[in-house]
C-alpha positions in Angstrom: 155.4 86.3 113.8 151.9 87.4 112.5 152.6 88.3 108.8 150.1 91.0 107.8 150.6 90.7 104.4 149.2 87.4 103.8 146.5 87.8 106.3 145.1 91.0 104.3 145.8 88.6 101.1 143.4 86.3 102.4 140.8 88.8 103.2 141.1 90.2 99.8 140.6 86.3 98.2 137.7 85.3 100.9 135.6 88.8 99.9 136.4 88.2 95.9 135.7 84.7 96.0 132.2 86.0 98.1 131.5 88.7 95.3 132.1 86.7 92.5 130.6 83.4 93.5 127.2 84.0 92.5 128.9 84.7 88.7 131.2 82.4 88.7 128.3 79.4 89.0 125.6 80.7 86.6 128.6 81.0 84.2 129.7 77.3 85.1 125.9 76.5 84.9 125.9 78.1 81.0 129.1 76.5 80.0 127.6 73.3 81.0 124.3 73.8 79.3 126.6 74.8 76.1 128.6 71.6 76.2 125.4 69.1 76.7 124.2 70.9 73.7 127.1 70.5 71.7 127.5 66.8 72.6 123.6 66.2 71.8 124.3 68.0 68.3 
């Protein structure tokens, strides 16, 4: 049987994971940038 409820769950991740991608790497990018500073230091 076609269960609505986790195919509308999956929309809902697929469009926020779509929205937030863009955020979500330049905020992995700065974490990064932080650490390889704090190891250089």
């Amino acid at each position: 049987m076609f269960d609505l409820k986790s195919y509308i769950l999956g929309m809902v991740c697929m469009a926020l994971m779509t929205f937030l991608d863009k955020p979500i790497m330049s905020f992995l990018e700065k974490h990064k940038a932080t650490n390889s500073v704090k190891k250089k230091s």
